[in-house]
C-alpha positions in Angstrom: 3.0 50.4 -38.8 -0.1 51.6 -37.0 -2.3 48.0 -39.0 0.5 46.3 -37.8 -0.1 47.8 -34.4 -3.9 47.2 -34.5 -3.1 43.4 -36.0 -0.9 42.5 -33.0 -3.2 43.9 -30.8 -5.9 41.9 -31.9 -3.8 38.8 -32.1 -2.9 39.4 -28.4 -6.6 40.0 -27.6 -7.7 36.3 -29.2 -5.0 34.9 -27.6 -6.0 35.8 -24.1 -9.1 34.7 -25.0 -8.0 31.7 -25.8 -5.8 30.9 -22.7 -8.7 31.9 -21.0 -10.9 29.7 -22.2 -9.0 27.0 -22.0 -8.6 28.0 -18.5 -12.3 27.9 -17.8 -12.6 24.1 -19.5 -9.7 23.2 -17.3 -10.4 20.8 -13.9 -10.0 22.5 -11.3 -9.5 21.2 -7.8 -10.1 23.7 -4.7 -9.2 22.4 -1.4 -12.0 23.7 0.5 -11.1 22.2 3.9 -7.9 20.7 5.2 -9.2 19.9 8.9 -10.1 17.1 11.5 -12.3 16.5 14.7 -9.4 18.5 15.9 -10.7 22.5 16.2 -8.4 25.0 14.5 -9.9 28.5 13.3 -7.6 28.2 10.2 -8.6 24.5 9.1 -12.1 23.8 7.8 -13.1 20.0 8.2 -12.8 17.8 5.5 -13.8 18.6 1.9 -12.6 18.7 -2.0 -14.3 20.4 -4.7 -13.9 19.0 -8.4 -14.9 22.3 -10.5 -15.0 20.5 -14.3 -16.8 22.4 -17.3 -19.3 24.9 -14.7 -20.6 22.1 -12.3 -19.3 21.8 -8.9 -18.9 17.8 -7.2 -18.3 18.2 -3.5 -16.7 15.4 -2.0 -17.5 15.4 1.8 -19.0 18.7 3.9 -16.8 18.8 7.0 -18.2 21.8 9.6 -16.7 25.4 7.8 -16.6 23.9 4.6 -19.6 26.3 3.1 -18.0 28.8 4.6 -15.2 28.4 2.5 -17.2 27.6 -0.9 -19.1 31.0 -0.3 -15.6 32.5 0.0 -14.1 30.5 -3.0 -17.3 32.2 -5.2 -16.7 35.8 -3.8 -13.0 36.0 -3.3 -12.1 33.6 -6.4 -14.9 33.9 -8.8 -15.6 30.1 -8.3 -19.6 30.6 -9.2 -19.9 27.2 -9.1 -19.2 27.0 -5.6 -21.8 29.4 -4.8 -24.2 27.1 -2.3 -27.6 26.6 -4.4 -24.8 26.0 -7.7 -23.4 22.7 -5.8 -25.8 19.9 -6.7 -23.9 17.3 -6.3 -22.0 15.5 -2.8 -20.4 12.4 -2.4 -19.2 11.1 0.9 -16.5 8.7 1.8 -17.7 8.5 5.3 -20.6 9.7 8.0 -17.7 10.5 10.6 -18.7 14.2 11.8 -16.2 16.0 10.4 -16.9 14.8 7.0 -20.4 15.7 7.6 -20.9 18.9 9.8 -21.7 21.1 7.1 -24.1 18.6 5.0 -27.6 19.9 6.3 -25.8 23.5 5.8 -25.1 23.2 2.2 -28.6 21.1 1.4 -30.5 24.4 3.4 -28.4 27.8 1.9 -30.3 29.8 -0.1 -32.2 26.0 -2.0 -35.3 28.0 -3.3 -32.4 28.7 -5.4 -31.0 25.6 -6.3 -32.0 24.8 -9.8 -33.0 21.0 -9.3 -32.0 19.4 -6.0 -29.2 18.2 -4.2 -28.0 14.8 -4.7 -25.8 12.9 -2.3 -23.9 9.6 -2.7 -22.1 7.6 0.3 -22.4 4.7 2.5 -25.2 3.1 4.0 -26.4 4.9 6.9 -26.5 8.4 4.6 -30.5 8.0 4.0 -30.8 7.5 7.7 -28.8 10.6 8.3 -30.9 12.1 5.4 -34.3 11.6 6.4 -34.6 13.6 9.8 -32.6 16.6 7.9 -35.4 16.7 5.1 -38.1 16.7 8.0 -36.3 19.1 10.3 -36.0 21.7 7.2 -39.7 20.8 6.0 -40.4 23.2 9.6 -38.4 26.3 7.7 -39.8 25.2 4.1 -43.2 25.8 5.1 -42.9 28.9 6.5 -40.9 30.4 4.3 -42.9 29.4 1.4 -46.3 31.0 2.7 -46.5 33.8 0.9 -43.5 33.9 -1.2 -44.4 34.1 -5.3 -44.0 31.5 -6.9 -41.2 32.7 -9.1 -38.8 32.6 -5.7 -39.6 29.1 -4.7 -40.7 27.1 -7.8 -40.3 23.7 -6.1 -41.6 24.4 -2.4 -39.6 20.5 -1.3 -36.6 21.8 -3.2 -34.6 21.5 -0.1 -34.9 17.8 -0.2 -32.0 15.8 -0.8 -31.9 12.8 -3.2 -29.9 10.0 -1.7 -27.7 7.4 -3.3 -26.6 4.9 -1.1 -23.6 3.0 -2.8 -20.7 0.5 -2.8 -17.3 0.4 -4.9 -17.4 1.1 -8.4 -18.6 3.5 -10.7 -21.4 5.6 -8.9 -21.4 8.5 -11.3 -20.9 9.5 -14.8 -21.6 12.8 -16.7 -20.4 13.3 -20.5 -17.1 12.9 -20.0 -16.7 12.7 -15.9 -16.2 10.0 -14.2 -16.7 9.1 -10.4 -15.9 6.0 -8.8 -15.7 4.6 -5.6 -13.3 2.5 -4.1 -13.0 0.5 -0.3 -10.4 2.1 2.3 -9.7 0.9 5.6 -10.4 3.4 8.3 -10.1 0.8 11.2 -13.3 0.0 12.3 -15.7 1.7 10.1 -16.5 -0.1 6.6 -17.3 0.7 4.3 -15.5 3.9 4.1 -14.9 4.8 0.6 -12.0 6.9 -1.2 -12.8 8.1 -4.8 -11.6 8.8 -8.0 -12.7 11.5 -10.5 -11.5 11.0 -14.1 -12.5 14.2 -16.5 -11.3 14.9 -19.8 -7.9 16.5 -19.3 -7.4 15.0 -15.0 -7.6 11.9 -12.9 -7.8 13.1 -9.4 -7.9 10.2 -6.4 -9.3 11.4 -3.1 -8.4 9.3 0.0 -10.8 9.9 2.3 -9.8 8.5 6.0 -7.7 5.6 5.8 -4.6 3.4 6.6 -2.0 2.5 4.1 -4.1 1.1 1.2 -2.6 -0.9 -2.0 -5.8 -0.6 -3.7 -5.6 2.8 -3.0 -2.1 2.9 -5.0 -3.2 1.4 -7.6 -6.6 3.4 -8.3 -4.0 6.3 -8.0 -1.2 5.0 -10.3 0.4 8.0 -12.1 -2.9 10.4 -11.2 -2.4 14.2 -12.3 -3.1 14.7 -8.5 -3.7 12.7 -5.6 -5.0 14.2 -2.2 -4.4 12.1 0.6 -5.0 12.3 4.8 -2.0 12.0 6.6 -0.8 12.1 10.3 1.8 13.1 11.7 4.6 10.1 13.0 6.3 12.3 15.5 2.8 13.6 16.3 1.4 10.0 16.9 4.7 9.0 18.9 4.2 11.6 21.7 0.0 10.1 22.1 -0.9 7.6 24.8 -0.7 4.2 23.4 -4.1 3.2 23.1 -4.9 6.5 21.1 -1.8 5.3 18.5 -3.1 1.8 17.8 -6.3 3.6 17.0 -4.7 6.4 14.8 -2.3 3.7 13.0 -5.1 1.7 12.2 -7.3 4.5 11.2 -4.9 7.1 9.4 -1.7 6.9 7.4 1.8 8.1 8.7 3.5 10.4 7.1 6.3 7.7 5.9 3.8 5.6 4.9 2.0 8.1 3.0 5.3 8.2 1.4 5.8 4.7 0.4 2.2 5.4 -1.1 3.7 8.0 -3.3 6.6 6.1 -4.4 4.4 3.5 -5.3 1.7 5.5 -7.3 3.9 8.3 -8.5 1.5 11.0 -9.2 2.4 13.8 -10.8 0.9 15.8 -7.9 0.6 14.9 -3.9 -1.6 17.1 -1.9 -1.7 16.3 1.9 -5.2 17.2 3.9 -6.9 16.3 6.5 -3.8 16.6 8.6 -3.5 15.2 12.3 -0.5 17.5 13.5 -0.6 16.5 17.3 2.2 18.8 18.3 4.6 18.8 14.5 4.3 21.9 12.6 3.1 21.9 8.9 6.9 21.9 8.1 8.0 19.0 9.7 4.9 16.8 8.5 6.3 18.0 4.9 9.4 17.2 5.7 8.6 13.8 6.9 6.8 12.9 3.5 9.4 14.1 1.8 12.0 11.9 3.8 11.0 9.2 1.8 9.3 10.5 -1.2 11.0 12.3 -4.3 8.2 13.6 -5.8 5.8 17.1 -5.8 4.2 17.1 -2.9 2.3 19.9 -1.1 0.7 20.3 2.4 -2.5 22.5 1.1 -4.3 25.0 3.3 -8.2 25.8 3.1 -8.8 27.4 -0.2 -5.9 26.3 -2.6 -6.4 25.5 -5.7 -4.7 23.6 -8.0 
């Protein structure tokens, strides 16, 4: 009885081990901020992580979003999201709150960074890029006098390698994928969406934009899609020149469902959310007026 004991006890020790790596190899996607231009103390801006075999891809850097990636490492274990771990950033657009925290994550802690941070995104992101390298070149220097050479090995390691691109594949790693794809976000072209295929996920990120059909069909039966939305009884109660400019720019919430219907991913994940007056339960309940599907209204930090 008692090798039977020990026997099931080490079955039930390999097993965890198992599930737990299995676990580790598994994509994960962490919601890092669910925000706007709009401030609100519980709502980062915008900005996804893609966490796929120890590597971190960022997709936009909305103001609080390193906040939240230095919690996701020390609350969650996320080591990957530790600052210096993220190496990689791709934008969809250069509207501020997609961008706020993008000279913050390129400056934490980069004497630690092992290689430097890379960045992908419209033109107009080297532009944005090159007055951020100079400005830090201030800190760079003095920090570096005097520091051994085993803290800083690269004393321009804070530079940021730029990639400015337009739709189609823009990134591939063993067996990632990242590719970018046109939205409309009224008047500001290009603005991109993207869509990450790994091993075991296919994850489509929206980015701002109006009701897209290319966006349904680059997220046709996605594991998970994460999509902006707004509000339609929000919208309704604005003055009418700031609702032709949000239905132009953003997509309603019973469009957003159409979209759904249309795509039918396995998983919807709403961010980015204009509220303008509707609570988080009546935007759900408006996408799920017309869509059948999962859907969930994340928060900063969930994970799925």
């Amino acid at each position: 009885m008692m090798r039977f004991l020990l026997l099931l006890a080490a079955l039930c020790l390999v097993m965890h081990q198992a599930e737990a790596a299995n676990r580790s190899n598994a994509t994960q996607v962490v919601v890092l901020g669910t925000g706007t231009p709009v401030p609100d103390p519980l709502r980062a801006g915008a900005g996804v992580a893609v966490i796929h075999k120890g590597e971190a891809y960022l997709f936009d850097a909305g103001d609080g979003v390193v906040s939240r990636a230095i919690r996701a490492h020390l609350e969650l274990g996320m080591k990957e999201l530790d600052p210096p771990n993220i190496r990689y950033v791709f934008f969809t657009h250069l509207h501020s709150d997609h961008i706020h925290d993008y000279s913050v994550l390129a400056s934490k802690v980069w004497w630690r960074r092992k290689g430097r941070l890379h960045a992908w995104g419209p033109v107009g992101l080297k532009a944005l890029t090159d007055p951020m390298n100079e400005m830090m070149k201030v800190e760079a220097d003095l920090r570096s006098r005097g520091t051994p050479d085993d803290v800083i090995g690269d004393p321009e390691g804070y530079r940021v390698e730029v990639t400015e691109i337009s739709e189609g594949v823009v990134y591939t790693r063993e067996d990632l994928t990242i590719e970018a794809f046109t939205v409309p976000h009224g008047g500001i072209k290009p603005a991109f969406g993207y869509k990450v295929t790994t091993d075991d996920k296919t994850i489509v990120i929206s980015g701002d934009t109006s009701y897209s059909e290319v966006l349904i069909e680059k997220a046709r039966n996605a594991d998970i899609l994460i999509h902006e939305v707004i509000s339609k009884k929000g919208v309704g109660s604005l003055p009418g020149s700031w609702q032709g400019y949000h239905r132009d720019s953003h997509t309603l919430t019973d469009q957003l469902a159409r979209v759904a219907t249309k795509a039918r991913p396995r998983l919807l994940v709403l961010y980015h959310i204009l509220f303008f007056g509707a609570t988080a339960e009546e935007v759900l309940a408006e996408v799920k007026a017309g869509y059948d599907g999962e859907v969930v209204l994340a928060n900063d930090l969930q994970v799925f």
